[in-house]
C-alpha positions in Angstrom: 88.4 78.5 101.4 90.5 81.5 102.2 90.2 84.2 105.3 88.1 86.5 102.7 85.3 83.4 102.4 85.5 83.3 106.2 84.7 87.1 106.2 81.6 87.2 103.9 80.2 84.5 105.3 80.2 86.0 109.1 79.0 89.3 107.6 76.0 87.2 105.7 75.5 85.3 108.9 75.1 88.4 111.2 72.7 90.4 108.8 70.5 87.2 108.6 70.5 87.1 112.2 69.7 91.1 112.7 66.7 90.6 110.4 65.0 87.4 112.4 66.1 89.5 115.9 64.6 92.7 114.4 61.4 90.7 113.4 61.5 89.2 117.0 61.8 92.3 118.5 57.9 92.6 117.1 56.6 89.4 118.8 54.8 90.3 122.6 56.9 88.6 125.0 54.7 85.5 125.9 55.0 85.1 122.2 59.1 84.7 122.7 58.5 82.1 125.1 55.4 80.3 124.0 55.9 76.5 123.6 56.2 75.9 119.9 56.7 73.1 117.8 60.3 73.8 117.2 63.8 71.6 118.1 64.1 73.8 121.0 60.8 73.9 122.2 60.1 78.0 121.9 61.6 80.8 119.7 63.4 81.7 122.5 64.4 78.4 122.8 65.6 78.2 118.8 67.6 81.7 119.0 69.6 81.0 122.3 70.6 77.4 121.1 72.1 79.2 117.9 73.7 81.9 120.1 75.3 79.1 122.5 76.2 77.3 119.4 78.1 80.3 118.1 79.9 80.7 121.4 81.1 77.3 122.0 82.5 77.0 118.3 84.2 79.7 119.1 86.2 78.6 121.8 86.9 75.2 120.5 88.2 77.2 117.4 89.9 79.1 119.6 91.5 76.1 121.5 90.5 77.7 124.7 87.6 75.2 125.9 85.4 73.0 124.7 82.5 73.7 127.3 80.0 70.9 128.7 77.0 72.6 128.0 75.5 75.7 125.7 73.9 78.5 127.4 70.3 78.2 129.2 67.5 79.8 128.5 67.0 81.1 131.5 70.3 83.7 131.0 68.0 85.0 129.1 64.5 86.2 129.9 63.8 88.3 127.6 64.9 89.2 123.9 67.2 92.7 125.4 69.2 90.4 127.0 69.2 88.3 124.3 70.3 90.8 121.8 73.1 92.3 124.5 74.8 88.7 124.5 74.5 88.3 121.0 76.2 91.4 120.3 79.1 90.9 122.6 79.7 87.2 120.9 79.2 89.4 117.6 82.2 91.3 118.4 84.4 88.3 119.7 83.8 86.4 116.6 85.0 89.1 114.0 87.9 90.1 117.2 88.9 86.2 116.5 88.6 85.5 112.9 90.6 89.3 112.0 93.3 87.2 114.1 93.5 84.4 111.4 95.3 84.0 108.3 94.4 82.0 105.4 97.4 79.9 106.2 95.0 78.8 109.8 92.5 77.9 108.2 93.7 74.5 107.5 94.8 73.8 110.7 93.5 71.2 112.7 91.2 71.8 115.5 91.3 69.1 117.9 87.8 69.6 120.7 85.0 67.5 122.7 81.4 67.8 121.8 79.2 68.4 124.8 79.0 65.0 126.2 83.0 64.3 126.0 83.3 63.1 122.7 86.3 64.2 121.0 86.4 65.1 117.3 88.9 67.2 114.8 88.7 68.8 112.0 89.9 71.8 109.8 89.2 75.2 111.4 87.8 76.2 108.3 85.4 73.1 108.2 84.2 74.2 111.9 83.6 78.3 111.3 81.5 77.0 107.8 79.5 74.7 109.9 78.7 77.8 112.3 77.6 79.8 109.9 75.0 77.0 108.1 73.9 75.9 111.4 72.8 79.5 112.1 70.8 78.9 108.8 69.2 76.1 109.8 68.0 77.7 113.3 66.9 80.9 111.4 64.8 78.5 109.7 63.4 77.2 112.4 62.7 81.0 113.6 61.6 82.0 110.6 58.7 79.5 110.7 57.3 80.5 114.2 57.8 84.0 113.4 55.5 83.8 110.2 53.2 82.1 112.5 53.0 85.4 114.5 52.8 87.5 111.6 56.2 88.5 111.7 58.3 86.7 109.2 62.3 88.1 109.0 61.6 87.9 105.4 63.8 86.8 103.0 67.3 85.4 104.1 68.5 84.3 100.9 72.5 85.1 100.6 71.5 86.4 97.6 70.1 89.0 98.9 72.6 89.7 101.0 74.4 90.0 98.2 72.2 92.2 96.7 72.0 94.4 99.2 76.0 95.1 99.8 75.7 95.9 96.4 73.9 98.6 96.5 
């Protein structure tokens, strides 16, 4: 795995994430917060879990923290404020991994998991596992948003790849 790896697969995990927030956008807002059969109990629920998920990777890749806790849902009460946090972790993510070198991704990241625990692993190990945890979420969006006659669509990386090629 090498810095360029790294790259693609934050650019693949961003446009998958601008389609589900774009499809989203097209839910009413009691829709957003409706309890739903989902891991986090709403679509609201599923895209702020992936969002605080995102964060606090970050900063135990970052050796800054490893926080306690992932955001609330209540930071967010609607999908605006949503999208305004999202954007500003967007732009801290690429900030941090332009910083790396291919050389850092081997490192070892030593961090706690939310309840204490402490872990390590290679940096590159952790900013993969980001990336196909966002899948797994926009999975779980995906499904309530079909539900409301909004599916994201396809989220393939193919056709991600598809599409850059153009």
């Amino acid at each position: 795995m090498n810095k360029s790896d790294i790259l693609t697969l934050y650019d693949y995990n961003y446009w998958a994430n601008a389609r589900v927030l774009n499809a989203t956008a097209k839910v009413t807002p009691e829709q957003f917060v409706a309890p739903a059969r989902l891991s986090h109990g709403s679509l609201r629920g599923v895209l702020v879990h992936t969002l605080g998920a995102e964060v606090v990777w970050r900063l135990r890749c970052q050796g800054d923290i490893s926080p306690s806790a992932l955001l609330s849902e209540t930071e967010f009460p609607n999908l605006e404020a949503l999208r305004a946090r999202w954007r500003e972790e967007e732009q801290a993510m690429r900030a941090y991994l332009a910083s790396l070198a291919d050389g850092n991704l081997q490192q070892s990241v030593k961090y706690k998991t939310t309840k204490g625990v402490p872990f390590e692993n290679m940096l590159w190990n952790l900013l993969v596992h980001v990336v196909n945890h966002g899948t797994q979420s926009r999975s779980e969006a995906g499904i309530a948003l079909t539900a409301y006659g909004q599916s994201p669509g396809d989220l393939d990386m193919i056709v991600f790849f598809r599409e850059r090629a153009r």
